[in-house]
C-alpha positions as CSV (number, residue, x, y, z in Angstrom):
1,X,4.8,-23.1,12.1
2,X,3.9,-21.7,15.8
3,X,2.1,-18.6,15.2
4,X,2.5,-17.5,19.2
5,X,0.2,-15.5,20.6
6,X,2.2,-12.6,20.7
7,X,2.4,-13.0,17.3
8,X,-1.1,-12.9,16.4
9,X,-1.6,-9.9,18.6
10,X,0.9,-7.8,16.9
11,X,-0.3,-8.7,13.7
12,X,-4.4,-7.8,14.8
13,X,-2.9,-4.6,15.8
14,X,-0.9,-3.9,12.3
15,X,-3.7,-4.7,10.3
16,X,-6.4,-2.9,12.5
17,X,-4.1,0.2,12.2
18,X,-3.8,-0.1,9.2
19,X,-7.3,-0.3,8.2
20,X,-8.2,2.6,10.4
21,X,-5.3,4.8,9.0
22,X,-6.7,4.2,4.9
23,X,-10.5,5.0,6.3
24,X,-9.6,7.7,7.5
25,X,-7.4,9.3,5.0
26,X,-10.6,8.0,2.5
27,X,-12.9,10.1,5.2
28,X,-10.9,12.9,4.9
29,X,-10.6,12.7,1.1
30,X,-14.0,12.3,0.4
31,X,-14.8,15.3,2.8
32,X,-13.1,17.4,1.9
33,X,-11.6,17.5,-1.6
34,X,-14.0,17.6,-4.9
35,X,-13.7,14.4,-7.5
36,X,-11.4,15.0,-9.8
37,X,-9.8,17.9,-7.5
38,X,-6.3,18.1,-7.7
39,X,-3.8,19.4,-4.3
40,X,-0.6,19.6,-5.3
41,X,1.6,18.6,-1.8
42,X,5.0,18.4,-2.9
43,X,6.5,19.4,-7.1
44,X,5.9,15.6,-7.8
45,X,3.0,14.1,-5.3
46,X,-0.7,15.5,-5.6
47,X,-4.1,14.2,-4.0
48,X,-6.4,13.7,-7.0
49,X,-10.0,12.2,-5.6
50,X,-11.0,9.8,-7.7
51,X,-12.9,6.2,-7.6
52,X,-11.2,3.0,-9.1
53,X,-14.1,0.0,-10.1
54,X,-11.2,-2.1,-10.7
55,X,-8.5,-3.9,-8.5
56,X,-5.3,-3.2,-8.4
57,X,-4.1,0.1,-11.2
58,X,-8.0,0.1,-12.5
59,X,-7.1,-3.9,-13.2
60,X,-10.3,-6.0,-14.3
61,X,-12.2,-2.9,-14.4
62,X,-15.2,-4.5,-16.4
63,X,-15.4,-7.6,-13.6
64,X,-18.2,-6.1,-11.4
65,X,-18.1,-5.5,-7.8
66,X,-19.7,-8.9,-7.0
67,X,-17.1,-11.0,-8.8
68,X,-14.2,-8.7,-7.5
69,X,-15.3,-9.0,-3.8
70,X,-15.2,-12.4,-4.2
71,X,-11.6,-12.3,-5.8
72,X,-10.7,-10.0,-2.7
73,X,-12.3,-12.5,-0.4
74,X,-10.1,-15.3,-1.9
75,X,-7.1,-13.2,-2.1
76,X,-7.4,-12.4,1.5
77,X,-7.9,-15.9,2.7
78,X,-5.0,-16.9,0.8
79,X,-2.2,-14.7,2.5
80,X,-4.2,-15.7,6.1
81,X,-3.2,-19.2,5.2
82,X,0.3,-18.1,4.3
83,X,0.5,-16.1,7.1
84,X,-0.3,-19.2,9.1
85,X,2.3,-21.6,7.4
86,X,4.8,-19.0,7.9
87,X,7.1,-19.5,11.0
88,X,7.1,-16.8,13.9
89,X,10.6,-16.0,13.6
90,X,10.4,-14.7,9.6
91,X,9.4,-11.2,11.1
92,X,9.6,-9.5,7.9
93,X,7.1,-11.7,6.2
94,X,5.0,-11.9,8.8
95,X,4.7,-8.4,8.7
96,X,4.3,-8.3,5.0
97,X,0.9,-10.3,5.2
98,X,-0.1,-8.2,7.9
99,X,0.4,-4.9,5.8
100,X,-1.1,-6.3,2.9
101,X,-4.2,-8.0,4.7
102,X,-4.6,-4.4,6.7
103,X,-5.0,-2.9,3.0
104,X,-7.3,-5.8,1.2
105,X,-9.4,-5.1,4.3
106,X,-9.5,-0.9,3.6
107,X,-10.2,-1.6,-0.1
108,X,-12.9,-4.6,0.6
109,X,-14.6,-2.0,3.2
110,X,-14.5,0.3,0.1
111,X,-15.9,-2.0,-2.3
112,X,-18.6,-3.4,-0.2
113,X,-19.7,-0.2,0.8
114,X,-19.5,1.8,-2.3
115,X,-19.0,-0.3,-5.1
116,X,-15.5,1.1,-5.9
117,X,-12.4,1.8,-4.3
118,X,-11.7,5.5,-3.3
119,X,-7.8,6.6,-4.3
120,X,-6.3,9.3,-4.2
121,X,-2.1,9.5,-4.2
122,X,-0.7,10.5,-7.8
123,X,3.1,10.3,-8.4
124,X,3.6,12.9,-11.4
125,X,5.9,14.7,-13.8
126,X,4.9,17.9,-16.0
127,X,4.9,15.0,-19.0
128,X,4.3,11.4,-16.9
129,X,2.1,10.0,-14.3
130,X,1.4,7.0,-12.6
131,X,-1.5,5.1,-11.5
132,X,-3.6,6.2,-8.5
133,X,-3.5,4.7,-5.6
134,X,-4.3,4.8,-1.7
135,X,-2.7,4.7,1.7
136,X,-4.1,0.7,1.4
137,X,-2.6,0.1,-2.1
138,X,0.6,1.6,-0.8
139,X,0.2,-1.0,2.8
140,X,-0.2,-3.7,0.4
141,X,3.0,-2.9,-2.2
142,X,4.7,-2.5,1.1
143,X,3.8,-5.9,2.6
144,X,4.8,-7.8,-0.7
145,X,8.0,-6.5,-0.6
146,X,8.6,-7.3,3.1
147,X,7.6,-10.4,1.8
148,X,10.2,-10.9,-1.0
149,X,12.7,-9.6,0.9
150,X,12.2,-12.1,3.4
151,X,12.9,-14.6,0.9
152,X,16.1,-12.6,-0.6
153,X,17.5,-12.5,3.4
154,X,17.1,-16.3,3.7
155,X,18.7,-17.0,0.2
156,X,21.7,-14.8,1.3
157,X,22.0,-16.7,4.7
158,X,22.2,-19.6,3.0
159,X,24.6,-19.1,0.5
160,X,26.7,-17.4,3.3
161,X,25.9,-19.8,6.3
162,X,25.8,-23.3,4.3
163,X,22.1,-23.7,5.8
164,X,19.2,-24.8,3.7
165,X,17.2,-22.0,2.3
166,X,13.5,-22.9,4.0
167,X,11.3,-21.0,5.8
168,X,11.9,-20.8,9.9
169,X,15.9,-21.0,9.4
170,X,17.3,-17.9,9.4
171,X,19.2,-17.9,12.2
């Protein structure tokens, strides 16, 4: 459970990119594209500017922006405290919380600010779409699934290796 200095400066840096990046693809969106304004980039990916009250996918919607804040606030200390108890050498989880505390942070910026979350990514079909989302949602997806993988790596290792599956041995 040694976090190493090095360690804790990487991740400041990944989460403080992070964060700068979905501000400033927010900045831009909100500059510069109408709400509701569709951009079609490629046959299935537009920018559509819109504002989600909710959490995650318009989630808990009818919460409130106090309540959700402090959900956010909670969430966020949670995955620092996992982040903590996670050894040094499980890069890929370590990473994970990074990428996901870099996007709590750009939505809770959001929130606090505006009282909703700006997104603006839309995966699409002629007949289908899917939610909306942001450059933060998409660190956060991201980060969980560094995370999992993580544990999937040490399951293999074990099975293959004849070491116990816990955190810190993956050698």
């Amino acid at each position: 459970m040694n976090a190493g200095k090095g360690s804790i400066a990487g991740a400041v840096m990944l989460v403080a990119l992070v964060v700068g990046l979905d501000q400033f693809f927010k900045w831009l969106v909100e500059r510069q594209m109408d709400y509701h304004q569709m951009v079609g980039v490629v046959p299935f990916v537009s920018l559509f500017r819109t504002h989600n009250t909710g959490m995650a996918f318009s989630m808990f919607d009818d919460f409130g922006p106090g309540l959700l804040i402090l959900l956010a606030l909670c969430v966020a200390a949670l995955v620092l405290y996992l982040w903590y108890r996670t050894p040094a050498d499980d890069v890929l989880a370590r990473t994970g919380f990074a990428l996901i505390m870099g996007g709590a942070i750009g939505n809770l910026i959001d929130r606090v600010s505006l009282g909703y979350v700006i997104d603006y990514i839309l995966f699409h079909t002629s007949v289908w779409s899917f939610a909306i989302f942001n450059f933060a949602d998409a660190a956060i997806s991201t980060g969980a699934g560094l995370v999992i993988l993580q544990e999937i790596v040490r399951s293999w290792r074990a099975r293959h290796t004849g070491k116990p599956a816990e955190p810190g041995n993956d050698d």
